[in-house]
C-alpha positions in Angstrom: 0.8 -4.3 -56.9 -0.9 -2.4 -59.4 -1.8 -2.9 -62.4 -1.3 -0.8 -65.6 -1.5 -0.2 -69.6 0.9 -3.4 -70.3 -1.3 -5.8 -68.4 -4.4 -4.6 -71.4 -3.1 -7.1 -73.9 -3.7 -9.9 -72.0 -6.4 -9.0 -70.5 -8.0 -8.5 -74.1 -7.4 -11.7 -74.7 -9.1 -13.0 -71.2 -12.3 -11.2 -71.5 -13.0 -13.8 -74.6 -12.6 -16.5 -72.1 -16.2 -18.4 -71.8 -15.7 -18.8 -68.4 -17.9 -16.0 -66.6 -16.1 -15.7 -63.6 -12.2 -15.2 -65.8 -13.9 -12.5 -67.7 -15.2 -10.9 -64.5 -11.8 -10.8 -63.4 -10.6 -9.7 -66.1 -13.3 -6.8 -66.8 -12.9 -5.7 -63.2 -8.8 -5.6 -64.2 -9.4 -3.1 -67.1 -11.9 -1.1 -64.8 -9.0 -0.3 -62.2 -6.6 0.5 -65.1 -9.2 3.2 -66.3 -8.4 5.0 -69.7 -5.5 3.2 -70.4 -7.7 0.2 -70.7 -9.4 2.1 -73.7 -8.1 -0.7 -76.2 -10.4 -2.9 -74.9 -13.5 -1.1 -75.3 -13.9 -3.1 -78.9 -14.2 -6.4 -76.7 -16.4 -4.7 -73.8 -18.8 -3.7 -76.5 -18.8 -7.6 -77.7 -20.0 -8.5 -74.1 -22.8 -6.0 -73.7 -24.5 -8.1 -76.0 -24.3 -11.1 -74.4 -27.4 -12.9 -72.6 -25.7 -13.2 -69.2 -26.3 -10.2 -66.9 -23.6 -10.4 -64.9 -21.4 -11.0 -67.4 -23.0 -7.6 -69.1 -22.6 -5.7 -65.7 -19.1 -6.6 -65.2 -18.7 -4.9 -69.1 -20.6 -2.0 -68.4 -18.5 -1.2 -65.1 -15.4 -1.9 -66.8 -16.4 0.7 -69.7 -17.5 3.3 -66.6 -14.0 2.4 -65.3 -12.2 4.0 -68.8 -14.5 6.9 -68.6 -14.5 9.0 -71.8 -12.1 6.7 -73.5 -15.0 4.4 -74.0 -17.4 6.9 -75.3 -17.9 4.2 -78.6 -19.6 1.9 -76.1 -22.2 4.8 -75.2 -24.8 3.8 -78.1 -24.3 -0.5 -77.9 -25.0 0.1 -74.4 -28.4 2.4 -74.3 -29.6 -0.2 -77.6 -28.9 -2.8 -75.1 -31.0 -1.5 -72.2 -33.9 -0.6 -74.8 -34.1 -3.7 -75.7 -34.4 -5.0 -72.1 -37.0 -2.4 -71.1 -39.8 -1.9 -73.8 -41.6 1.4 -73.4 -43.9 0.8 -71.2 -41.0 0.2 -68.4 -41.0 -3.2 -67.3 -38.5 -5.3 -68.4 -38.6 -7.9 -71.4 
């Protein structure tokens, strides 16, 4: 079945699982439900930050998955990928 804006909630509260693979699930979750997942952008933002890339992927697509609704998470990310890729290009 699919899933929708009452399933956000708990899937808040999942993407603060430390277990990679849960919050992949769950970040992939709020990525199908799209702008109605905008609640959780606070929490996506969270996970940019974290050292894990995969784990930061799986937040980034999640934020592309709300579209516009996630327009907060515009600025954490690009300050995110500076600091991964000085100037000159290559990465850190």
């Amino acid at each position: 079945g699919k899933i929708g804006a009452p399933a956000v909630p708990a899937l808040i509260e999942v993407v603060r699982d430390p277990d990679r693979s849960v919050f992949r699930y769950a970040a992939s979750a709020l990525r199908q439900i799209g702008p109605d997942a905008k609640d959780a952008v606070p929490h996506l933002i969270v996970a940019l930050k974290n050292e894990d890339s995969g784990l930061r992927c799986a937040a980034a697509r999640a934020l592309r998955g709300i579209g516009p609704a996630a327009k907060d998470a515009v600025t954490p990310l690009i300050d995110r990928l500076c600091k991964l890729t000085p100037a000159g290009g290559k990465p850190k």
